[in-house]
ZABAMI-983865 format. One record per residue: x, y, z of N, C-alpha, C, CB in turn. Coordinates in steps of 0.1 Angstrom, whole numbers, plus 2048, in hexadecimal, padded with zeros to 3 digits. Glycine has a CB too. Example, Ala and Ser with C-alpha at 12.3 -4.5 7.8 and 13.67 -1.06 7.14 Angstrom:
<rs>
8847C784E87B7D384E8847DF84E8717D385A/8807EA8478897F584788180084F88D7FA839/
</rs>
This chain:
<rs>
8087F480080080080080980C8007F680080C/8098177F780C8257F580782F7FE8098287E9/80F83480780D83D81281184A80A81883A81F/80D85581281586680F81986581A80D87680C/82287281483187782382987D82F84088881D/81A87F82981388883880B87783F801899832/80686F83880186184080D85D8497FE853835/81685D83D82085384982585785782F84F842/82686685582987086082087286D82A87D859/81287386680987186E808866878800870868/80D85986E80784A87481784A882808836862/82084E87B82D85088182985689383785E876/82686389082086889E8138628A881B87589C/80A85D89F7FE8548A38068498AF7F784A892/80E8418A78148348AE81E83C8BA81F8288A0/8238468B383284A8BD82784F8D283F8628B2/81B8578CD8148578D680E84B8DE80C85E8D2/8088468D58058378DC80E8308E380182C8D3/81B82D8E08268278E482A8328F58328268D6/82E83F8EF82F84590182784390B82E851902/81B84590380C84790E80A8399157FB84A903/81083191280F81F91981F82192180F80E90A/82A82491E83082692483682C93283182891F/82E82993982D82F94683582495181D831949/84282895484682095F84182096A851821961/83682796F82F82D97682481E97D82883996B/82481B96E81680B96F8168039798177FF963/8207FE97B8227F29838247F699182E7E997F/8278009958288069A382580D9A882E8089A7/8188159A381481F9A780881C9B481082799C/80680E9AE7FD8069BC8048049C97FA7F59B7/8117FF9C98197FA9CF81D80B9D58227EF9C7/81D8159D28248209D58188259E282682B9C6/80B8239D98018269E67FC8209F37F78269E1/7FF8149EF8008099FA807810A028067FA9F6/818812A00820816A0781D822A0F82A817A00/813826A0A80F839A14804839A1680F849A0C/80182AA1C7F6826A267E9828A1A7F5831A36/7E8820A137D8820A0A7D880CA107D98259EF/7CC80BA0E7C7801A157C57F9A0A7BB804A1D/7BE7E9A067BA7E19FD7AA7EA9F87B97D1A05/79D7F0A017977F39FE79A8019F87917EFA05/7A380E9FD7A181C9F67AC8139EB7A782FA00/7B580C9EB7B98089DD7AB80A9D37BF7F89DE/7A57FF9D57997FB9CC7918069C97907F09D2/78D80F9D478581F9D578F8279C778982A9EA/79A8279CC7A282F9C27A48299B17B08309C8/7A181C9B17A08199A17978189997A381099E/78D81C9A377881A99E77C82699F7678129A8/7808309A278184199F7888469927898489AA/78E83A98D79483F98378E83E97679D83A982/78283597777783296D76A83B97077582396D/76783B97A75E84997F76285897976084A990/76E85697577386897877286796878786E983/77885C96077785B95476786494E77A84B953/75F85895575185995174786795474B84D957/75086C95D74587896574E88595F74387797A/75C88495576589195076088C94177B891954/75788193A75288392D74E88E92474887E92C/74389493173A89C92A7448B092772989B937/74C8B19367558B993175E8BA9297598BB937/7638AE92476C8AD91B7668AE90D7738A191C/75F8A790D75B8A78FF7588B98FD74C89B8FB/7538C09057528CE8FF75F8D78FB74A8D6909/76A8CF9067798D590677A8D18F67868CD913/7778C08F477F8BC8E87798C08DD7818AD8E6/76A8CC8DE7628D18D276C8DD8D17518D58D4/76D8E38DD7748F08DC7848F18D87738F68E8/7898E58D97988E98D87998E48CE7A38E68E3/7958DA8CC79D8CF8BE79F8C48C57AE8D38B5/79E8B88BB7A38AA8C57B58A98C879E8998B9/7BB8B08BD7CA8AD8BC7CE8B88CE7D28B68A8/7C88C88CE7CD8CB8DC7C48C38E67CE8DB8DF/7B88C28E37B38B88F07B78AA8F67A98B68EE/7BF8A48EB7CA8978EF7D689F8F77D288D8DF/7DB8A98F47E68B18FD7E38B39057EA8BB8FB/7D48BA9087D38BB9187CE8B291C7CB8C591E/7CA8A891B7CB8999257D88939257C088C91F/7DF89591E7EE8939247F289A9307F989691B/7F38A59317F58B193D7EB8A99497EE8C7938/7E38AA9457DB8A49517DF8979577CD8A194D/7E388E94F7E78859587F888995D7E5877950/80089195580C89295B80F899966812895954/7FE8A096A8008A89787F989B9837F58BC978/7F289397C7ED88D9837FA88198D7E1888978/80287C98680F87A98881688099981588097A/81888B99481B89A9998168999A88128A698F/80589B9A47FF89C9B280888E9C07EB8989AE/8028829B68078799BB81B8779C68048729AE/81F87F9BD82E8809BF82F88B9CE8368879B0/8288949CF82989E9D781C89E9E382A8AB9CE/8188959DE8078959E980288A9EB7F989D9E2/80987D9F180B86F9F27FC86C9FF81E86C9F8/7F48749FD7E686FA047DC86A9FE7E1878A09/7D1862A017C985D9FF7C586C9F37C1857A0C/7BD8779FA7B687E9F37C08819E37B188B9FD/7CA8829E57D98859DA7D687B9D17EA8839E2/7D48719D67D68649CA7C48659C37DC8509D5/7C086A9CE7B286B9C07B18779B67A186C9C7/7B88819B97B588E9B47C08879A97B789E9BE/7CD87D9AB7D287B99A7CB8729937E1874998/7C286799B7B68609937B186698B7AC85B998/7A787199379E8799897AA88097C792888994/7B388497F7B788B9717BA87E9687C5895971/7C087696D7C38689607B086395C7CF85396B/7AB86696479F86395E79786A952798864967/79E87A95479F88494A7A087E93F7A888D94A/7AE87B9437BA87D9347B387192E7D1879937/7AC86393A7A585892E79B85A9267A084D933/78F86892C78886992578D87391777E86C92C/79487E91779A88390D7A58799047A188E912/7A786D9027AD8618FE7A285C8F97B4858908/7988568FF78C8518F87838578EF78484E900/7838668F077B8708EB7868758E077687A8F7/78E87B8E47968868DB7A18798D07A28948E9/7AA8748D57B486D8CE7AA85F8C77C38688DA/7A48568CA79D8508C07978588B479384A8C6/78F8608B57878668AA7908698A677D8708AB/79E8748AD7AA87E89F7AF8738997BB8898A6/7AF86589A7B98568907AD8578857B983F89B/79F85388879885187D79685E87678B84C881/79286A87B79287487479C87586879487E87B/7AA8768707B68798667B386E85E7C787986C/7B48638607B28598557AD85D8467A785085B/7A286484F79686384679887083B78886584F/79F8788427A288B83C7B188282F7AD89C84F/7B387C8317BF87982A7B986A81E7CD874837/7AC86881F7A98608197AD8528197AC864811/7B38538257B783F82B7AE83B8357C983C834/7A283D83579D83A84279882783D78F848849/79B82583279A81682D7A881083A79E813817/7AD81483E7BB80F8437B780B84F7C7818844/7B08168577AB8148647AF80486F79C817861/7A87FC8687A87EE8717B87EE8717A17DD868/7BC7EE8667CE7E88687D57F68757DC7EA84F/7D38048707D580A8787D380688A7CF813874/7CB80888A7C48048977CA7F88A07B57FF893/7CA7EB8967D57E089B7E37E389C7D57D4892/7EB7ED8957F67EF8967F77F98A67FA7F6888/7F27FF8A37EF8098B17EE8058BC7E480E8B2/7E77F88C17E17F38C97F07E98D07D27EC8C4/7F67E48BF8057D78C280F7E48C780F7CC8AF/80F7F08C281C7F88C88157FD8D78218088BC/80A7FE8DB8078058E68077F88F67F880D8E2/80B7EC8EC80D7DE8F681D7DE8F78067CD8EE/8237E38EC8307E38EE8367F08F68377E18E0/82C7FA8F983080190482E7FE91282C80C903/8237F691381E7F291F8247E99238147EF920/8307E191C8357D49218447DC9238347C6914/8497E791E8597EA9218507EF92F8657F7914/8457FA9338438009418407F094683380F944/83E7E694783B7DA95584B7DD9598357C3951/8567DF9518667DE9588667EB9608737DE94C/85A7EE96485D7FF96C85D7F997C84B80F96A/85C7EA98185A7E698A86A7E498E8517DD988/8707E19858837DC9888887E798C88D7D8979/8817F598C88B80398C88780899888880E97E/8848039A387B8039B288780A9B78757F39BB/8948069B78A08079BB8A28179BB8AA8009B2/89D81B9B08A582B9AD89D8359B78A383399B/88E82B9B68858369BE87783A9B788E8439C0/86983A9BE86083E9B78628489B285783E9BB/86A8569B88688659AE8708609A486F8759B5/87785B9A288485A99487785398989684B997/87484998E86984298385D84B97E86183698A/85885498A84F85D98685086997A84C862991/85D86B97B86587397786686F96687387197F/86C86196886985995885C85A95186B849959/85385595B84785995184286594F83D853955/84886E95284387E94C84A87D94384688B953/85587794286087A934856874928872871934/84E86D92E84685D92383B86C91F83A847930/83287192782C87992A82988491F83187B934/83588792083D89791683E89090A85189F91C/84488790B8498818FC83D87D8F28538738FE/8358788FB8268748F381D8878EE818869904/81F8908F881D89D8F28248A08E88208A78F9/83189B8E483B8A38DE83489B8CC84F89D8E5/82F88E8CE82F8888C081C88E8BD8338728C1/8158918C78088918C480A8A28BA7FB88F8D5/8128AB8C38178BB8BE81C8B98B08258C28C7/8218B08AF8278AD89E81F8A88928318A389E/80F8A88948068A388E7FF8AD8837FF89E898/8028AE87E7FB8B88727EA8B38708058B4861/7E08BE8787D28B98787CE8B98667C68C5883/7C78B385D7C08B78557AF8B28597C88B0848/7AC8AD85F79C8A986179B8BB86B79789486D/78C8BC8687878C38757828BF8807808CA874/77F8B487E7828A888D7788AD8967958A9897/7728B98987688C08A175E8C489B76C8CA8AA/7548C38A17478CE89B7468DB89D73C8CD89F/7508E28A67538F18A57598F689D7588F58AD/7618EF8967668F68877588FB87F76F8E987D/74C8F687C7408F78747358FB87D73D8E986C/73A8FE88A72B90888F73491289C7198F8899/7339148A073891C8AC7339158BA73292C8AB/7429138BE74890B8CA73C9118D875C9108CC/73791F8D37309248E37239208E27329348E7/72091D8D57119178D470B9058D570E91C8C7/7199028D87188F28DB7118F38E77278EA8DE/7058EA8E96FF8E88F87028D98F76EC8EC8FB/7088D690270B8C89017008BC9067178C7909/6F68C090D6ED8B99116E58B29056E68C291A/6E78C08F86E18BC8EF6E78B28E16DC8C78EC/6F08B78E86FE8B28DF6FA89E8E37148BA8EA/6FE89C8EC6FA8908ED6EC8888ED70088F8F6/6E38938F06D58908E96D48908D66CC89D8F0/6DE88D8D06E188F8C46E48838C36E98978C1/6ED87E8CB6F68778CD6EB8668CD6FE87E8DA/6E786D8D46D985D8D96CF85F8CD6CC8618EC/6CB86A8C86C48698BA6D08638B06BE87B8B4/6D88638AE6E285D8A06E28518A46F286189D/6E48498AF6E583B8B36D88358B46EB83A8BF/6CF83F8B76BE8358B36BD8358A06AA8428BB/6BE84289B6C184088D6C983787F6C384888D/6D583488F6DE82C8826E282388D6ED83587A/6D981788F6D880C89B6E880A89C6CD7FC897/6EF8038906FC7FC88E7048078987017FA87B/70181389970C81A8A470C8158AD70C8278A8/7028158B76FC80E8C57008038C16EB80E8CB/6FD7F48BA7027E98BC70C7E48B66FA7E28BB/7157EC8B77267EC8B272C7EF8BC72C7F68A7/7257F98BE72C8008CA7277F98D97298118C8/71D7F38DC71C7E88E87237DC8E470E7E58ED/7257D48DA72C7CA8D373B7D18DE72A7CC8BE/7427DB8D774C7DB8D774F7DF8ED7517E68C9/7467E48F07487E59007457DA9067407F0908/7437D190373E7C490B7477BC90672F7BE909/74D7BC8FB7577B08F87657B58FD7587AC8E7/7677C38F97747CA8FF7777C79117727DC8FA/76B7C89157697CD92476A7BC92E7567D8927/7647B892875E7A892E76D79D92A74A7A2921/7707A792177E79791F78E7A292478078F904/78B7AD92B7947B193279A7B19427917BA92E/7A17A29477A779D9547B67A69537AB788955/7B97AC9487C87B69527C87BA95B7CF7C194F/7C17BC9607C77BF96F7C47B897D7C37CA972/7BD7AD9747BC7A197F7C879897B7AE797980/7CB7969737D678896E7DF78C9797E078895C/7EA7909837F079098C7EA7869967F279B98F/7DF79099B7D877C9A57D17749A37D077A9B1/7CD7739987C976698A7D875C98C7C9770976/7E17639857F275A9857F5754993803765981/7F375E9A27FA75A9AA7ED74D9AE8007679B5/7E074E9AD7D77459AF7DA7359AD7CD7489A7/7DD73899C7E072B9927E97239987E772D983/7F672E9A28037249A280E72899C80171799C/80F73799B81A73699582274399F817739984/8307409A283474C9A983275A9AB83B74B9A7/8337629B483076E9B283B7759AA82C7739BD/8497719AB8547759A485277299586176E9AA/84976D99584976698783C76B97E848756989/82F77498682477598082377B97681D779986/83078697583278F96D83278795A842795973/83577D95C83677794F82877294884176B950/81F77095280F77194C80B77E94780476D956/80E78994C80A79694281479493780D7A7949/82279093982879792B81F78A91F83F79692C/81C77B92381477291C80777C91280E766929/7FF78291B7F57849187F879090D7ED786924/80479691280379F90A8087998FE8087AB90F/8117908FB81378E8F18037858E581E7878F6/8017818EE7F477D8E77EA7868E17ED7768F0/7E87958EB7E079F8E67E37A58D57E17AA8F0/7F27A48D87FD7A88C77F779F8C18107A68C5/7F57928C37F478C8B97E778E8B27F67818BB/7DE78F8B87D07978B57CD7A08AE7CB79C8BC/7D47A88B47D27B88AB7DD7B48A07D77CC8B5/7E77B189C7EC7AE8937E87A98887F27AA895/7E279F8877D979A87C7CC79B87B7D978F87A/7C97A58857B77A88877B57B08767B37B8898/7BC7BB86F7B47BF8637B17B28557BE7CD85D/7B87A785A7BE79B84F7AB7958517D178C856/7A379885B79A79585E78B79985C79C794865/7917A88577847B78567787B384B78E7C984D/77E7AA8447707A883976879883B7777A9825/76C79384876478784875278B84D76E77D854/74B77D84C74177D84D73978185F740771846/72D78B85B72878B86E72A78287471B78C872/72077486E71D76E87772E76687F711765871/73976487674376187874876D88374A75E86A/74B77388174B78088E74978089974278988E/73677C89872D77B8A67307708AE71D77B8A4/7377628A37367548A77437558B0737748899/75175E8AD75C75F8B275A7618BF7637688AD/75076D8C37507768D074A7668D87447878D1/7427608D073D7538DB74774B8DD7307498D5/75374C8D27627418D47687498E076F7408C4/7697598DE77275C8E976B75B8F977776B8E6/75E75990175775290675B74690C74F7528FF/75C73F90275D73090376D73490975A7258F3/77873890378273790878673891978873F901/77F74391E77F74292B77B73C93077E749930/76D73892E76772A93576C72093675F724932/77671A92D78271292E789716934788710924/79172293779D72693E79572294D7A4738939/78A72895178972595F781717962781732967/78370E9577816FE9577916F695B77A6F9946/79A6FC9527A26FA9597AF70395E7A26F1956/7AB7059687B271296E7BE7109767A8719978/7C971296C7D270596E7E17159677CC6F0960/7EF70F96C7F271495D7F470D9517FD71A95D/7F07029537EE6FC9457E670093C7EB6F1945/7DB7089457D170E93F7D171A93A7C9710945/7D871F9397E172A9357DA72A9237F4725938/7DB72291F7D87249127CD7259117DD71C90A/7BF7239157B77279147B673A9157B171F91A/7BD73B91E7BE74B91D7C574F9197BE752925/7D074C9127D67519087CE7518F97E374A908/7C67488F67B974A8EA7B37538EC7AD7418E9/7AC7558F87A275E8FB7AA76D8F879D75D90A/7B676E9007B977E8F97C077B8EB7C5789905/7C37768E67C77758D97B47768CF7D37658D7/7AC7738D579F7758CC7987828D17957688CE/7997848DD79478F8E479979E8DC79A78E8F3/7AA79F8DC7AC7AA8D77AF7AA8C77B67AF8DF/7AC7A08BD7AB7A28B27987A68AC7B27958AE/7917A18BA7837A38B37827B38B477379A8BA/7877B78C07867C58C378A7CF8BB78D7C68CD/7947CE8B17957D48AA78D7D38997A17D38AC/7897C789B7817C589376F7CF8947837B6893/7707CA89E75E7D18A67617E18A475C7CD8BD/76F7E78AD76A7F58AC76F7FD89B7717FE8BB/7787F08967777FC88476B7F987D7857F8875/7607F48867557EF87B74A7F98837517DB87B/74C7FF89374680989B74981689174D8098AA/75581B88F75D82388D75382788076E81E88D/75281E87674C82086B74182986574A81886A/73682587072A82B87572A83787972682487E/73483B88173384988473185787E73D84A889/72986087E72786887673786F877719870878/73C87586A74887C87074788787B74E882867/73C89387973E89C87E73689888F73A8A7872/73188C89073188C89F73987F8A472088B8A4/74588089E74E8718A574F8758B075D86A8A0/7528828B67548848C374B8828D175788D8C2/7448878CC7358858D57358738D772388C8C8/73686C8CA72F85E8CC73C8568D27288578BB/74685C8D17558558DA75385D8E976985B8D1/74B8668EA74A8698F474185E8FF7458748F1/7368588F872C8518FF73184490271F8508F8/73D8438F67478378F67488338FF7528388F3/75484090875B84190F75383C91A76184C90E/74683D92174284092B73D83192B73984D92B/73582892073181E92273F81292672881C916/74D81D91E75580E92275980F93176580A917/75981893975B81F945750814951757833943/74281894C73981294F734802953735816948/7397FB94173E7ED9437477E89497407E993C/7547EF94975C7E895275D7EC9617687E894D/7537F39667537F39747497E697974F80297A/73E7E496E7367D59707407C996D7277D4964/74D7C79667567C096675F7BF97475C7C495A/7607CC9797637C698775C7C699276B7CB98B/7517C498E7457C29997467B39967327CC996/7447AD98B7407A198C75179799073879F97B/75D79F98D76779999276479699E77179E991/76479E9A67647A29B675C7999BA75F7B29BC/74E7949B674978E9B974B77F9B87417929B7/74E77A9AD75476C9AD7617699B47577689A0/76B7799B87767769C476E7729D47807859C6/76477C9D475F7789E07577669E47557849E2/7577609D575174D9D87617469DD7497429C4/76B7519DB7777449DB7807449D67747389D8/77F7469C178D7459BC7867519AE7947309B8/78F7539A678E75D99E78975699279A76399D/78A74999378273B98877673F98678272998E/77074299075B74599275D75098875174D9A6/76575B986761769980765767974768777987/77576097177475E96276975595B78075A95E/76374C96275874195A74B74C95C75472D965/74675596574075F95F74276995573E763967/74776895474D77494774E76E93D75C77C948/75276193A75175693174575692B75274B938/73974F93672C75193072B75C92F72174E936/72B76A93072677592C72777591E72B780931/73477391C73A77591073076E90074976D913/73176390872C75490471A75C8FE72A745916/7137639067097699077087778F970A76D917/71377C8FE7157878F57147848E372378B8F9/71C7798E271E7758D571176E8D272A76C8D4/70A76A8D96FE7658D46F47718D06F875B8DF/6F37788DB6EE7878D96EB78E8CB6F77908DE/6FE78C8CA7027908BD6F978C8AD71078B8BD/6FE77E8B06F97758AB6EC7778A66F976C8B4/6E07778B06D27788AF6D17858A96CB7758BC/6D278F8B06CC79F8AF6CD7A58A66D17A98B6/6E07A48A36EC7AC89B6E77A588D7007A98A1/6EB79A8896EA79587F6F579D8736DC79587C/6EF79D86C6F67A585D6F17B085E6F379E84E/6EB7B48686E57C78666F07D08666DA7CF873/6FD7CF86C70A7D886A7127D18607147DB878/70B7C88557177C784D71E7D08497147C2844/7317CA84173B7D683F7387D983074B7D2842/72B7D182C7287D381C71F7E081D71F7C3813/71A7E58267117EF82B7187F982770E7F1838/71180682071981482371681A82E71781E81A/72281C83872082284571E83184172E81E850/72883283772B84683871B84D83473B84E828/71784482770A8478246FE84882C70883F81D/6FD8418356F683E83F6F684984E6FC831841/70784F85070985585770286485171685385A/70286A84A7028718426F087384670886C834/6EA86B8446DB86A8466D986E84E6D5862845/6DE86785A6DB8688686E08758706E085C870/6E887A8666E988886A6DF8968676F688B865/6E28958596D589D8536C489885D6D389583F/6C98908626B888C8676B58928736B587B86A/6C188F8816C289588D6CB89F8916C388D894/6D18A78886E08AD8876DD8BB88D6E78AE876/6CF8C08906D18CA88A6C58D48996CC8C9876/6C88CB8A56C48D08AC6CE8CF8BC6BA8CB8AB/6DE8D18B76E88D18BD6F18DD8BE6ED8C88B8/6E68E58BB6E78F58BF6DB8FC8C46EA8FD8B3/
</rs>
């Protein structure tokens, strides 16, 4: 495929951001940092349900920031936000300190969800490659695992000292600013470019938002497709006492994330080789990736291991498959708004993902929660199956379609 010197440059900064923004030596010990300044097992848990709270309840502000500024400076200021959020942490080692940096990384996730998704497809699309998207997206997703796997080594560097590490990840921080600043916008990526930013009411904005998704169903069931499979087959941050459960050392657990993550690459890697297969083949997968965990907590072993190594190797290739087929649907000039509601449902689902963990820890072993999530899964794909059918086929014109649904409800968002 034939690129220009402005794609490749673009795709260049796209990835160079993704790769910092995971880069955080920060990851692996910032739990362990709080522990140390007296946070408890429960304000632990208080403080990580705040980070999906703060996400979901800074939506509705962001998205007016990300109408008013542009998605390219509104990815910049959710960088700042989380690098003070850092900050707080470093100089204000109290319970209330460590939530006031939650809520800003909760920021920076909703301006991530909102602002930097839409500016990939937009530009795509201003440059006439948005056919690329799926492969993009999987490349994105394999470099932003290969940042997240050099920060798990932020745990070896305990020695120098938490400020020195904290220190590193501002450099990760800056550097992810430095490549997003180097991005030459061509989309207008906002709807304030084509109406005036002070006449946005956002209440209505997203009452827009719910009229386009009753109008153009395939948004709503792409976009729950893609939060329930993304959300329901996501254990990172349980696999630590999942591994030490199974039997495997604690010196050693570390090597079930780097497993999984290798398996997620493998996913997104060959996920676009997949973009034109059939629904029902699609819907039938999400009921394979289902089945995989139900196996894994059949036998919950590390031999079993390979069952969950399928599962995220199917998990994170459908995912990219599901949201470039979400992505499609989107009218252009409200991607923001509808990555906005994104944002909030995946915030939403995965706090019911750790409701339902918590609860199968409390029968005994962490086996009860993955064989629930299993059947969910299992459930979902049938869902799919039944409901979905071929109504979002990729033989569909989405843009055409979008287009309608704008002209139809567009025009009471002022």
């Amino acid at each position: 495929m034939k690129t220009s010197p402005s794609l490749r440059s673009f795709l260049r900064n796209i990835y160079g951001y993704s790769f910092f923004n995971k880069l955080m030596l920060i990851s692996p010990v910032y739990a362990v940092f709080m522990q140390d300044h007296g946070m408890s097992d429960m304000q632990l848990s208080v403080l990580f349900m705040l980070l999906s709270l703060a996400t979901m309840g800074t939506q509705i502000p962001v998205t007016w920031l990300t109408n008013r500024l542009g998605q390219k400076n509104a990815v910049q200021l959710g960088q700042l936000l989380k690098g003070i959020g850092f900050v707080v942490w470093l100089i204000w080692p109290t319970f209330w300190g460590f939530a006031l940096g939650m809520i800003l990384w909760g920021a920076m996730t909703a301006f991530f969800d909102t602002a930097f998704e839409g500016m990939i497809y937009d530009e795509l699309r201003a440059r006439h490659h948005n056919n690329i998207y799926a492969r993009v997206l999987g490349t994105r997703y394999n470099v932003q695992a290969a940042g997240a796997g050099f920060a798990a080594f932020g745990s070896l560097l305990m020695f120098v000292g938490y400020e020195w590490i904290t220190i590193a990840s501002l450099v990760s921080v800056a550097l992810s600013m430095i490549c997003i600043g180097r991005i030459k916008v061509r989309s207008h990526g906002t709807i304030s470019v084509h109406r005036p930013t002070r006449r946005v009411r956002m209440i209505k904005l997203f009452k827009t938002a719910f009229h386009i998704c009753r109008a153009t169903p395939c948004i709503f069931l792409m976009m729950s497709l893609c939060l329930l499979v993304a959300n329901f087959s996501y254990l990172d941050d349980y696999l630590s006492p999942i591994g030490i459960e199974i039997g495997i050392p604690v010196v050693y657990v570390g090597l079930m994330q780097f497993f999984v993550l290798a398996c997620m690459i493998l996913g997104q890697t060959f996920a676009y080789r997949f973009e034109k297969i059939k629904d029902w083949i699609l819907y039938a997968a999400v009921c394979a990736l289902g089945a995989f965990f139900v196996a894994f907590a059949f036998h919950y072993s590390v031999v079993g291991l390979w069952a969950l190594g399928g599962a995220y190797v199917l998990s994170s290739g459908l995912y990219v498959l599901l949201y470039s087929r979400f992505q499609d649907f989107i009218p252009p000039s409200y991607r923001t708004v509808i990555l906005s509601l994104y944002s909030i449902g995946d915030n939403f689902v995965y706090i019911l993902l750790c409701m339902m963990m918590g609860l199968g820890g409390t029968l005994g072993s962490w086996r009860y929660s993955i064989l629930g999530v299993g059947a969910m899964l299992v459930g979902v794909g049938v869902w799919a199956l039944l409901f979905i059918g071929d109504k979002c086929s990729i033989n569909m014109n989405p843009n055409k379609n979008a287009i309608k649904t704008v002209h139809g409800v567009g025009s009471d968002i002022v």
